[in-house]
C-alpha positions in Angstrom: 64.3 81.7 9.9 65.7 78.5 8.4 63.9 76.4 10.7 60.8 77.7 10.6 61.0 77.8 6.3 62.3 73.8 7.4 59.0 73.5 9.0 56.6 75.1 6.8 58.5 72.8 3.8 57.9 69.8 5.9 53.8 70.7 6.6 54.3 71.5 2.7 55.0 67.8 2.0 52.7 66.1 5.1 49.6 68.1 3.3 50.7 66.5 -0.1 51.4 63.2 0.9 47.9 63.7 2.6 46.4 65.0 -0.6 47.9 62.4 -2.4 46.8 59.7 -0.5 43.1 61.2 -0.2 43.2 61.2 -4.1 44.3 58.0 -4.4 41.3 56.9 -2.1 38.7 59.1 -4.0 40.3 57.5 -7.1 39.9 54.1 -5.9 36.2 55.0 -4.5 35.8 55.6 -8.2 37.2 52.1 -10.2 35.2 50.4 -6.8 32.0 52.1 -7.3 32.1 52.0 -11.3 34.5 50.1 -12.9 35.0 47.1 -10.8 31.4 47.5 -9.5 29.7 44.2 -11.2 32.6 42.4 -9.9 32.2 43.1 -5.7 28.3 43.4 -6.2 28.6 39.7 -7.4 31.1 38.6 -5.1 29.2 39.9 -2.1 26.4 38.2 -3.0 28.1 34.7 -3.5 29.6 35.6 0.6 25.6 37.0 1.8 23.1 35.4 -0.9 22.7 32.5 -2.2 19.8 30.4 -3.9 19.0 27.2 -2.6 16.1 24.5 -4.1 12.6 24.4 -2.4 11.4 20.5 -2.5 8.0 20.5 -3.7 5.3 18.9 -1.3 4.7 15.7 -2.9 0.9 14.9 -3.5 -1.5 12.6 -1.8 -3.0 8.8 -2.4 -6.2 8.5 -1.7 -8.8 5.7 -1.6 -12.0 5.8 -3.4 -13.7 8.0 -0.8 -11.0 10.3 0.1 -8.7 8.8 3.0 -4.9 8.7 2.7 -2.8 5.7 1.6 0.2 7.6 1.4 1.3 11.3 2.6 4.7 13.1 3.4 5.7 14.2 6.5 8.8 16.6 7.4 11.1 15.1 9.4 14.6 16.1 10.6 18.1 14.9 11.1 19.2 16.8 14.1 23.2 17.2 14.4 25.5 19.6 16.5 28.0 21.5 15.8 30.0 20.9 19.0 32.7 23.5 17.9 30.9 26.4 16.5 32.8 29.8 16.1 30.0 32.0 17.6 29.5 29.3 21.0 30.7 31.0 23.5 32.8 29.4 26.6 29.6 30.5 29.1 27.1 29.6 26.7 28.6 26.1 26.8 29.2 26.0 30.5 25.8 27.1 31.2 23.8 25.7 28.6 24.7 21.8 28.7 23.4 20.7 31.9 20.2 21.7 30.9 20.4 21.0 26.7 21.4 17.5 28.5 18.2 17.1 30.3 16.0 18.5 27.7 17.2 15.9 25.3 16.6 13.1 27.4 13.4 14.5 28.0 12.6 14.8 24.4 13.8 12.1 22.7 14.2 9.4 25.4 17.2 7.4 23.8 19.4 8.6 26.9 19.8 9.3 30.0 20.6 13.2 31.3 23.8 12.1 31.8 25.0 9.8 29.2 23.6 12.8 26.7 26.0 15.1 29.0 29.3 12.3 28.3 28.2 11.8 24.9 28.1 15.7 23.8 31.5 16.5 26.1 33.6 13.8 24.7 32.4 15.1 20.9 33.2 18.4 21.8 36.8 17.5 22.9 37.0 15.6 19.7 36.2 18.9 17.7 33.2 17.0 16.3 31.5 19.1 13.7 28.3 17.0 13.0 27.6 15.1 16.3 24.4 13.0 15.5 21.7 13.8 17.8 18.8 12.4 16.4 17.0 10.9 13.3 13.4 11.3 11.8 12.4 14.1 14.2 8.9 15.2 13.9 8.0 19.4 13.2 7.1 19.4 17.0 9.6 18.1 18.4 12.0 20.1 16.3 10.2 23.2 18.0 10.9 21.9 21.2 14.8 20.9 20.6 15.1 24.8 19.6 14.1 25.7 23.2 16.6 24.2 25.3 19.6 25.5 26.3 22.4 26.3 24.5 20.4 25.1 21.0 18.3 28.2 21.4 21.1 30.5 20.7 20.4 29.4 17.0 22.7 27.9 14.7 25.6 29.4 14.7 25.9 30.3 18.2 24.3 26.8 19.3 25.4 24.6 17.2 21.9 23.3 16.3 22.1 21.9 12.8 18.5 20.5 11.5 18.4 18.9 8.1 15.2 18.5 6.5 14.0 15.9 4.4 10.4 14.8 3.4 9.5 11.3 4.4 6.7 9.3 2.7 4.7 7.1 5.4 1.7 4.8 5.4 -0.9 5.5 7.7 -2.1 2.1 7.1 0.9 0.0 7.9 1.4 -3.1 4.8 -2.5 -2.6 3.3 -1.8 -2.6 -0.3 1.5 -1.3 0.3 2.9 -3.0 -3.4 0.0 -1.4 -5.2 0.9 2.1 -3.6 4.3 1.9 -4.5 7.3 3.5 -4.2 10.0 5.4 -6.1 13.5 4.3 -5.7 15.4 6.9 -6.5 18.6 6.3 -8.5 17.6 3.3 -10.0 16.4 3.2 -13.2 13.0 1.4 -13.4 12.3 0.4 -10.0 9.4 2.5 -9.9 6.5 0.5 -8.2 2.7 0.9 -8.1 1.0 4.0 -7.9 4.0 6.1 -6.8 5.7 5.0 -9.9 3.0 5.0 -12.4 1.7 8.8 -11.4 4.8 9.7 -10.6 4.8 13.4 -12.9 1.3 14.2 -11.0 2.5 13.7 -7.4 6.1 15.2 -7.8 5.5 18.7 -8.2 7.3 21.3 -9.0 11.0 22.5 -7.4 11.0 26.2 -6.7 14.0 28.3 -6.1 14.5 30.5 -3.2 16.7 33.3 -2.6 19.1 32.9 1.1 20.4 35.5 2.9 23.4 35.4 5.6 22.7 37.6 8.6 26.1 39.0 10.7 25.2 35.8 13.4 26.1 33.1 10.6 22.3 32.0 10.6 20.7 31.9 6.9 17.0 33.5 6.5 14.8 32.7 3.6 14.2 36.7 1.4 12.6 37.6 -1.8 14.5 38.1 -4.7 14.6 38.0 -8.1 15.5 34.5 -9.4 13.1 33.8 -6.1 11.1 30.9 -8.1 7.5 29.2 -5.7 7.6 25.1 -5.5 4.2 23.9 -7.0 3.1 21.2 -4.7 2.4 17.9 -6.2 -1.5 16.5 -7.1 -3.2 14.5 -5.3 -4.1 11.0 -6.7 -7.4 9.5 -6.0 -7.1 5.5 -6.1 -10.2 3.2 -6.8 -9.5 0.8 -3.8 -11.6 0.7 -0.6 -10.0 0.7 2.4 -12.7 -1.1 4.8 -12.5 -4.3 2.0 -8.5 -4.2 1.5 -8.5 -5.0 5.3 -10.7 -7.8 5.2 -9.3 -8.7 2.1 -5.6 -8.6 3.4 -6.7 -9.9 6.9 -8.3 -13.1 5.4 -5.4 -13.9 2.9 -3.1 -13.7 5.8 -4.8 -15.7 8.4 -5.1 -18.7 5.6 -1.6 -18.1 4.9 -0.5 -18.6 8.2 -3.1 -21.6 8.6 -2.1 -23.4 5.3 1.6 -22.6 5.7 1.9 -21.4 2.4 4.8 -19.6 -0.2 2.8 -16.2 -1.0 -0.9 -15.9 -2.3 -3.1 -12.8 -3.4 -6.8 -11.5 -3.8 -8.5 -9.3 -6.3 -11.7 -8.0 -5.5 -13.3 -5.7 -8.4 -16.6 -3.9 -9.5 -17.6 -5.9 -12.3 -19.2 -2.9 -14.3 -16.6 -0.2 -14.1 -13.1 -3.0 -13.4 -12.5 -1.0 -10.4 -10.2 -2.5 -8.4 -11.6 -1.8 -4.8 -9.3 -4.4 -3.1 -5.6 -5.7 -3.9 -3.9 -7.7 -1.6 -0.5 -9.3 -2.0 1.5 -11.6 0.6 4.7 -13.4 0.3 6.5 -15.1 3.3 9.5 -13.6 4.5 12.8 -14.8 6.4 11.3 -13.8 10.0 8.1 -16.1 9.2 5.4 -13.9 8.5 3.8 -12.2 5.4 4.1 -9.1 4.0 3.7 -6.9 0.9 6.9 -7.4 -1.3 5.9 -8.0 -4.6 2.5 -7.4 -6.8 2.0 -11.4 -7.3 -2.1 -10.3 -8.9 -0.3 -8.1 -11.7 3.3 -9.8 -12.6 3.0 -13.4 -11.1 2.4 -15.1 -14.8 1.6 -18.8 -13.9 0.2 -22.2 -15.1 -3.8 -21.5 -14.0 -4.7 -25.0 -14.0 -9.0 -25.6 -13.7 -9.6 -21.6 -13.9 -8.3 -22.1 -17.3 -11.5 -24.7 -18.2 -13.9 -21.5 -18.7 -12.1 -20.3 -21.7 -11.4 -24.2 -23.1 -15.3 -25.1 -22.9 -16.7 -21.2 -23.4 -14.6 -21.8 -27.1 -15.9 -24.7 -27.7 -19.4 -24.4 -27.0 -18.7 -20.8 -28.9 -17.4 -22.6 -32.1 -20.5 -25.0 -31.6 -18.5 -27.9 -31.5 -20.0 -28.7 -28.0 -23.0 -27.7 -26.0 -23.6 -28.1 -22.1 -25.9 -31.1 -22.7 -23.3 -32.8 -24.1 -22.3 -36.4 -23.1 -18.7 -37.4 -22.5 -17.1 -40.9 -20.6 -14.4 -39.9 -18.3 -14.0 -43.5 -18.3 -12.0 -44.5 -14.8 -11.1 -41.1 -14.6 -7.5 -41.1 -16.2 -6.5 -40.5 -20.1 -3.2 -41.1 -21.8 -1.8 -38.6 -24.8 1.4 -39.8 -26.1 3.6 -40.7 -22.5 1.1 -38.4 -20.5 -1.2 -39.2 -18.3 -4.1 -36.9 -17.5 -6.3 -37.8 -14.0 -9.3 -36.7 -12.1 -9.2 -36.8 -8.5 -12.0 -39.1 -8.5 -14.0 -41.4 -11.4 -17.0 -39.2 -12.5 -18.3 -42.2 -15.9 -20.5 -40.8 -18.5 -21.3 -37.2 -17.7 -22.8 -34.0 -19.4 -20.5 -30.9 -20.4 -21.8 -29.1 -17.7 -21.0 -31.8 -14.9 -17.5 -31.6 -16.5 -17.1 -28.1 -15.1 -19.1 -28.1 -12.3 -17.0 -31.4 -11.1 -13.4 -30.2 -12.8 -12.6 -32.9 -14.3 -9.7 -32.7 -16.1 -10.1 -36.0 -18.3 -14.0 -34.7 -19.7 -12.1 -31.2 -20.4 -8.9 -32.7 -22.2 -11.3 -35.1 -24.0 -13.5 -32.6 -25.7 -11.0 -30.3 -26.6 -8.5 -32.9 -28.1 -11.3 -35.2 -30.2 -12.9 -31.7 -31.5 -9.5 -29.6 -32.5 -6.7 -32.2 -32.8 -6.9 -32.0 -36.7 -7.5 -27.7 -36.5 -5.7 -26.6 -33.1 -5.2 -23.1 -35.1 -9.1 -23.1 -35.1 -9.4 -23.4 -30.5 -6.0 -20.8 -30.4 -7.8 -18.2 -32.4 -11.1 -18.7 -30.6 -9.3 -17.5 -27.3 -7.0 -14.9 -29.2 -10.3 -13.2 -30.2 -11.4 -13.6 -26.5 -7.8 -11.4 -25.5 -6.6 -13.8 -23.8 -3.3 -13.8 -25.0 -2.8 -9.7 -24.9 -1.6 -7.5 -22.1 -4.4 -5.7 -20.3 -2.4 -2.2 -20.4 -3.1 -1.3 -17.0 -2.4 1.8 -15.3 0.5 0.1 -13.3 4.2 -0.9 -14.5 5.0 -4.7 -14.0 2.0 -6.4 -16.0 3.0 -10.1 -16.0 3.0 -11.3 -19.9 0.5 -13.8 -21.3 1.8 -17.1 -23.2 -1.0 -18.8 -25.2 1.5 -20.8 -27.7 0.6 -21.2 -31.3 0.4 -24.5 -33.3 3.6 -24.1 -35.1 5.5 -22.8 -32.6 8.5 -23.7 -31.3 7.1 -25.2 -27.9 3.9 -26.6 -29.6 3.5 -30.2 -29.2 1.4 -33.6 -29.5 0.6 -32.5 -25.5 0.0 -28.9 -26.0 -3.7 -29.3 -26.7 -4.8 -31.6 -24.3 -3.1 -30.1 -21.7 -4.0 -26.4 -22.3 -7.8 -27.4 -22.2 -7.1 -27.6 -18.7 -4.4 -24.7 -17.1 -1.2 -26.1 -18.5 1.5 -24.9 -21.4 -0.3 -21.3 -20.6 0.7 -18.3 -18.9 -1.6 -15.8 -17.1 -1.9 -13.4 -14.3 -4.1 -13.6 -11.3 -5.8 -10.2 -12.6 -5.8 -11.5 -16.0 -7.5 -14.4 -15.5 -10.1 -12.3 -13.0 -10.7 -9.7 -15.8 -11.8 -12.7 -18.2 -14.2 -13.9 -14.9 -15.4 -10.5 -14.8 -16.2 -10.3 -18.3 -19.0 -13.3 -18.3 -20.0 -11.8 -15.3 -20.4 -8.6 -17.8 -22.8 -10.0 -20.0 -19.4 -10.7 -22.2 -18.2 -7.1 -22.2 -14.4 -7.0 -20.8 -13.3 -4.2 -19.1 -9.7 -2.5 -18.0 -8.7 -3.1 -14.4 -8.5 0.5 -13.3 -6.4 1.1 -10.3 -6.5 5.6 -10.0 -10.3 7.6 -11.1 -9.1 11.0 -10.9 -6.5 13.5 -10.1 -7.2 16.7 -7.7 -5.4 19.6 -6.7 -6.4 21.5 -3.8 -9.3 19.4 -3.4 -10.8 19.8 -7.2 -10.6 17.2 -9.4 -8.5 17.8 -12.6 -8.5 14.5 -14.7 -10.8 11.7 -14.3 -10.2 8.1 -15.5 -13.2 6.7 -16.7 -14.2 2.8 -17.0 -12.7 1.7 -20.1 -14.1 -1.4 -22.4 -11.5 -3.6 -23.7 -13.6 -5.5 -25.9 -17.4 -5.2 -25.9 -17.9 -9.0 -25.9 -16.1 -11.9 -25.9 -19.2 -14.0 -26.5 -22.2 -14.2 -28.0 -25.2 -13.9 -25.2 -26.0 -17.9 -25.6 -22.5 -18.7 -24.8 -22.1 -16.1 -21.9 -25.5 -17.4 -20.6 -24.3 -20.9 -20.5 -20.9 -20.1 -19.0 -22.9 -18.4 -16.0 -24.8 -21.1 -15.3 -22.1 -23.8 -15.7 -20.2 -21.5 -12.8 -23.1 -21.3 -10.6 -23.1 -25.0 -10.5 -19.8 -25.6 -9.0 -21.2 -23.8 -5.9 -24.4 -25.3 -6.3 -23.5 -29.1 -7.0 -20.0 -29.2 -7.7 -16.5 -28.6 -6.1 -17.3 -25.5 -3.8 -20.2 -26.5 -2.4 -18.9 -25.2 1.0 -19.4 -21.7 -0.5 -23.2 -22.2 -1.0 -25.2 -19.8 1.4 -28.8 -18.9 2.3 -28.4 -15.0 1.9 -26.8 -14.8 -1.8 -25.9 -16.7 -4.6 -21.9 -17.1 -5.7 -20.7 -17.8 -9.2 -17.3 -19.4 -9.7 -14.9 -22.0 -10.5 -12.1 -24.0 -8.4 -8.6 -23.9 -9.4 -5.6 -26.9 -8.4 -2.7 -26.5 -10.2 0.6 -28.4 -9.8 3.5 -26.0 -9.8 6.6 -25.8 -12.5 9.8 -25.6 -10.5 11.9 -25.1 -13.1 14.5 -27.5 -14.1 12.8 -29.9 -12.0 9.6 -30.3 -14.0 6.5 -30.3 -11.4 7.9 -33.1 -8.8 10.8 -32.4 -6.9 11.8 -35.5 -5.3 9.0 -36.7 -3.7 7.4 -33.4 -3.0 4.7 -31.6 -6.0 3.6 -28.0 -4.9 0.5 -26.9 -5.5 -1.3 -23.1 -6.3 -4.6 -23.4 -5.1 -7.4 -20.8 -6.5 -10.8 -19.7 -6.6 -12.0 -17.3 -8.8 -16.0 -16.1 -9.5 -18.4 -13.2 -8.9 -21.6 -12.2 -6.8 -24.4 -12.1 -6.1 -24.9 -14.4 -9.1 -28.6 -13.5 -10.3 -27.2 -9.6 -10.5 -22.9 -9.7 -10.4 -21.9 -6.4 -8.6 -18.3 -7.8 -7.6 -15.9 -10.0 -9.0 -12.6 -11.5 -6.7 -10.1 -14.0 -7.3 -7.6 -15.6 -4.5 -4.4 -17.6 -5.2 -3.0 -19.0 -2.3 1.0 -20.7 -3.8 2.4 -23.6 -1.9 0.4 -24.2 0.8 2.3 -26.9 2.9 -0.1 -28.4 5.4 -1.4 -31.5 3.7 -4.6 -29.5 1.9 -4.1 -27.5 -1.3 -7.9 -28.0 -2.7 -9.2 -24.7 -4.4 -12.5 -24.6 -2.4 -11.1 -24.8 1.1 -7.7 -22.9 0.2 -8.5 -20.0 -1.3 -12.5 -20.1 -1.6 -12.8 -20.0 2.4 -10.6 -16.0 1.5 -13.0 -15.5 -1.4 -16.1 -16.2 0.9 -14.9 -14.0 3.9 -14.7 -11.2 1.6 -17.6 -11.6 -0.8 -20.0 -12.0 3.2 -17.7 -8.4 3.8 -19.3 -7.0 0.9 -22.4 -8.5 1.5 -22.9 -7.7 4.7 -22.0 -3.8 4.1 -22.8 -3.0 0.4 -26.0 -5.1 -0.5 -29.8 -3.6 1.1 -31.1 -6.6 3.3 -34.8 -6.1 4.8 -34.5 -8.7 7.7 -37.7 -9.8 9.0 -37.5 -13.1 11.6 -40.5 -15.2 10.9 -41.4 -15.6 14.4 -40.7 -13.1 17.4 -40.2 -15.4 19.8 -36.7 -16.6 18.1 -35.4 -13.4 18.6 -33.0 -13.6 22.1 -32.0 -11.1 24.2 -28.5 -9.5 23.3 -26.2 -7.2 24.9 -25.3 -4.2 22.8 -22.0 -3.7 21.6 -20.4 -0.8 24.2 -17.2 -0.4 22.8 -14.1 0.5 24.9 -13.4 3.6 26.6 -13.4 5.5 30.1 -15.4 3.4 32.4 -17.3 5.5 34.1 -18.5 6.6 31.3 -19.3 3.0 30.1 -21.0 1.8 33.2 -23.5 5.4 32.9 -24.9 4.5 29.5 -25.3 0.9 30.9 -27.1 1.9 34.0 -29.5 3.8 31.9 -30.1 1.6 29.4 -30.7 -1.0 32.0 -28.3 -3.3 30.8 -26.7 -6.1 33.0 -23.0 -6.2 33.5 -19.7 -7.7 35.3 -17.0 -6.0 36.2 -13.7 -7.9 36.4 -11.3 -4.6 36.8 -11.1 -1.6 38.5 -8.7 -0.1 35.7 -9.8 3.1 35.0 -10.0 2.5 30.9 -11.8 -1.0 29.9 -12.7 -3.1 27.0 -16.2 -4.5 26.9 -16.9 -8.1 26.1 -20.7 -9.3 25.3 -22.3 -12.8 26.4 -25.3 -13.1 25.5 -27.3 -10.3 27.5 -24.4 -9.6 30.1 -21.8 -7.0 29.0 -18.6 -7.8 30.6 -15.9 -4.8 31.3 -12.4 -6.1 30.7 -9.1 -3.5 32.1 -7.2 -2.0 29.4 -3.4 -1.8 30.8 -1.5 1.2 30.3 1.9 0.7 30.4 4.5 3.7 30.4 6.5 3.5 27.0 4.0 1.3 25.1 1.3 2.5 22.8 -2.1 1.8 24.8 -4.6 0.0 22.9 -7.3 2.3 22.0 -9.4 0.1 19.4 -12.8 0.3 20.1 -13.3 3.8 21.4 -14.4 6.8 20.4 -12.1 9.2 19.2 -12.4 11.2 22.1 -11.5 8.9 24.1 -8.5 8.1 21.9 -7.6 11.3 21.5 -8.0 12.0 25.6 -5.6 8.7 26.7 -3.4 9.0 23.7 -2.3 12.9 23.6 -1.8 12.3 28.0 0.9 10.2 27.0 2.8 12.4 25.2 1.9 11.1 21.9 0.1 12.9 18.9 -3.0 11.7 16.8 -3.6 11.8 13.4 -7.0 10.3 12.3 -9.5 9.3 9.5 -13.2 9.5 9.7 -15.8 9.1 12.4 -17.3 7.1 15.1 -15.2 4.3 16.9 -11.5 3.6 16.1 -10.9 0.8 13.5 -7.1 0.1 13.5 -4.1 2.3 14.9 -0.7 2.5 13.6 1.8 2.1 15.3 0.0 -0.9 16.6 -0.5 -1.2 20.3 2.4 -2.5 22.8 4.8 -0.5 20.3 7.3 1.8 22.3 6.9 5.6 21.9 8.8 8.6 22.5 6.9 12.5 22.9 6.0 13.1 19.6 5.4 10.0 18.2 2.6 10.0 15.9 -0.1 7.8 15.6 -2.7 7.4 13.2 -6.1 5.8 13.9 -8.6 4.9 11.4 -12.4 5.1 12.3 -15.5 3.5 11.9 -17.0 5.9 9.7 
């Protein structure tokens, strides 16, 4: 009886403790599921969700008709995660034989089994963020997440891919300072385009909501503070991209021939101040030229004879002087005070007009001194009203400041007057002194480089930019009329008479100014560097274009404006010509005409020898390659082999874009393109090695 009353006491007590302990859970169900509820609901979400920031797409540059300048591209850091806690023993075993030959495969940079070493050791090592590879492509990134082991996802494959949005330049260096770029971090270094429209191309961040699955890997979910990134505009730039090449690929050939510091070239519409070329070139420590600084917008220098329009257009404005006008240039040198002023060779008695038109800088210094030496304030505020000593408020950061001294000031001197007239004791930039140019090419009314016409945003325009007058004339209409003519004289009779041509007529004026090196005055030992210029407008009886071209330094033995930089300014305003102006062509006798081969382009030769065969044209074949080149002499077409080399970009300028497309993409590599008809440039440029994926872009006729 005792035990079994010992028993039912000790069931008594199990059911209690049981009760006990079941209301202790139900009571601690309760404070979890109401009291301290906030507090796990925000905990688990720390552990499961979490918000990270959605980089904006940043927008487009565009030139004038609509093809990019600048674009961003994904690309990825790939690491591994050589000791991830879901990666299996098997998975690894299995898995890195062939993640080993995929990688090699895909990204080239190894061998099979060097990848193979290279991953083992790290994964002995513990290594947590073994670099695989930089700047992967979208498409490549695909393929990575194929191959063994890497396919098991993150955090059973140890695949780690960081994303980050890379800006590029599908046209290599064209213009490259004028686009820009943003160095982040560093307050002010905001360049060109980039910099300027910065607020339209950035975008918008947006916020999204993350979610941790039981694997480890994180997925992207809606959610509440879930916020959309607004991609960045697009920015629609007045340049042309057909003239920046020539313009770039002329400066840079007589850069290279001339052995020069840096130079630059300016070619703009002279109704609107469009800028539809900008090139800049400076010599670098390898020995060749590229875009590093914006020398047409901050370069302020000593213009030297392109400063003469200005001096004479004020003084034939104040009526002090008129192109008729006698003056002796004597033996062609002048003293003021200790300074000598000389011409390059004696010119005697001549007319204002032959004083331009023959640069000389005694006739200029002569006029100007006898006429304001006892009023200099009177010449000053004669080119003050013509805003030649304001800023011209472009749309870009880094405008270069004027200097047009003051009598009174500081620096003004004896000297100041007579050397002024002619370049010196002033400051300008390239595409100041061009939007003066521009302005007599105008009829007198001066107008604002513009650099960006509008903004769009999913291919509608938003904001335009419209031509904007800086002053409606600088002139009266005698003065501008005489100015014109005065310039068309230097090609016709004066100093760039190697620019005179049969098809149209070019307005302009020479430039040869010694270079300030600082301390040193302009003669360092027995060397004097020179900037040699040319700057003037076309056609001259109707001005559509205006261009300037500096060339600094040039170090062969010839530093003349007219063969320096007028020989740029020629190949670019014939460009123009040759593409933008109507020309009806008719030979005055037929029997001039010759026999000519047609222009066949490059491309699949079987293709190429069909059309020539049916168009009965005659031609030699030096290669049996099966991709060729064509060459024309006179009515022969001669087929060249194009060599395809494994690992180097083929050449593919010349074909059509199928053609390009057909060789290109069969070597593993992807094609972007702009326009129609037969490919222009390609960048990477050929010979280049490639690995699958590598992108190149071409740019077409069209």
């Amino acid at each position: 009886m005792a035990a079994r009353d010992e028993i039912v006491w000790r069931g008594a007590v199990v059911y209690f403790a049981i009760g006990l302990l079941a209301a202790a859970l139900l009571v601690r169900i309760l404070i979890l599921q109401y009291v301290q509820r906030d507090k796990w609901t925000a905990m688990s979400e720390k552990y499961v969700f979490k918000t990270a920031e959605m980089p904006a797409n940043r927008g487009d540059i565009l030139t004038s008709d609509g093809r990019l300048l600048a674009s961003s591209v994904p690309y990825y850091t790939i690491y591994m995660d050589t000791r991830s806690s879901g990666m299996t023993a098997s998975t690894w075993s299995k898995g890195i034989s062939g993640l080993s030959n995929g990688l090699a495969h895909l990204l080239g940079v190894r061998s099979a089994a060097s990848w193979r070493s290279e991953i083992t050791e790290a994964r002995k090592k513990g290594d947590r963020y073994f670099l695989i590879q930089r700047k992967v492509d979208y498409e490549t990134l695909k393929k990575l997440k194929e191959l063994p082991i890497f396919r098991e996802g993150q955090f059973r494959g140890g695949m780690v891919a960081q994303a980050e949005n890379r800006r590029i330049l599908p046209n290599s260096d064209l213009a490259s300072r004028t686009i820009g770029y943003l160095n982040l971090g560093r307050e002010g270094n905001e360049v060109g385009v980039e910099g300027a429209f910065d607020a339209d191309l950035a975008g918008k961040n947006g916020v999204a909501m993350r979610q941790r699955l039981a694997g480890g890997d994180w997925i992207i979910v809606d959610g509440p503070n879930s916020v959309e990134s607004k991609d960045g505009n697009d920015v629609v730039t007045t340049l042309d991209l057909d003239l920046q090449d020539v313009a770039t690929t002329a400066l840079l050939n007589q850069l290279r021939k001339n052995n020069a510091d840096h130079g630059c070239a300016v070619l703009m519409e002279v109704s609107t101040g469009n800028i539809k070329a900008i090139a800049n070139l400076g010599l670098q420590d390898d020995g060749d030229y590229s875009e590093v600084y914006n020398y047409a917008i901050g370069e302020s220098t000593e213009p030297g004879s392109t400063f003469k329009l200005p001096s004479l257009m004020a003084a034939i404005e104040d009526g002090v002087i008129d192109t008729g006008d006698m003056v002796d240039t004597g033996n062609g040198t002048v003293k003021y005070y200790d300074k000598i002023i000389r011409d390059t060779k004696e010119h005697g008695r001549i007319t204002v007009k032959q004083v331009f038109e023959e640069s000389s800088n005694v006739g200029t210094s002569k006029l100007i001194y006898e006429h304001y030496k006892n009023n200099p304030k009177d010449f000053v505020n004669r080119l003050y009203a013509m805003r030649l000593n304001k800023p011209l408020d472009i749309q870009l950061k880094g405008e270069g400041e004027p200097l047009i001294r003051y009598p009174g000031d500081k620096l003004w001197s004896g000297l100041t007057l007579p050397m002024m007239s002619h370049g010196y004791e002033v400051l300008l930039t390239p595409l100041q002194i061009l939007t003066f140019y521009n302005a007599v090419a105008n009829d007198g009314k001066m107008m604002r480089p513009l650099f960006v016409s509008a903004i769009m945003r999913n291919g509608s325009v938003i904001k335009t930019y419209e031509p904007e007058v800086i002053i409606n004339s600088i002139a009266s209409r005698s003065t501008i009329r005489k100015a014109k003519k005065m310039m068309e004289g230097v090609v016709e009779r004066g100093t760039a008479t190697n620019l005179k041509n049969p098809n149209y007529k070019i307005a302009g004026k020479t430039g040869t100014a010694q270079i300030a090196k600082d301390k040193y005055g302009y003669r360092s030992g027995e060397r004097m560097s020179y900037s040699a210029s040319f700057v003037g407008y076309f056609p001259a009886e109707n001005p559509l274009y205006s261009c300037i071209v500096v060339v600094n330094s040039p170090s062969n033995g010839v530093y003349f404006g007219n063969i320096v930089a007028g020989t740029v300014f020629k190949e670019i305003s014939d460009k123009v010509y040759a593409t933008r102006f109507f020309r009806d062509f008719r030979p005055e006798n037929k029997d001039d005409i010759k026999p000519s081969a047609p222009d066949a382009g490059n491309g699949y030769r079987a293709d190429i020898n069909e059309v020539l065969k049916n168009l009965d044209v005659r031609y030699k074949r030096t290669a049996d390659d099966d991709w060729v080149a064509t060459r024309e002499s006179g009515d022969t077409v001669r087929l060249a082999g194009v060599k395809i080399q494994r690992g180097l970009i083929p050449d593919v300028r010349g074909m059509s874009l199928r053609d390009a497309i057909f060789l290109l993409e069969n070597s593993g590599i992807r094609v972007q393109f702009n326009g129609k008809g037969r490919v222009l440039r390609q960048s990477p440029e050929h010979g280049a090695k490639y690995f699958n994926g590598t992108v190149v872009s071409l740019d077409m006729s069209m």
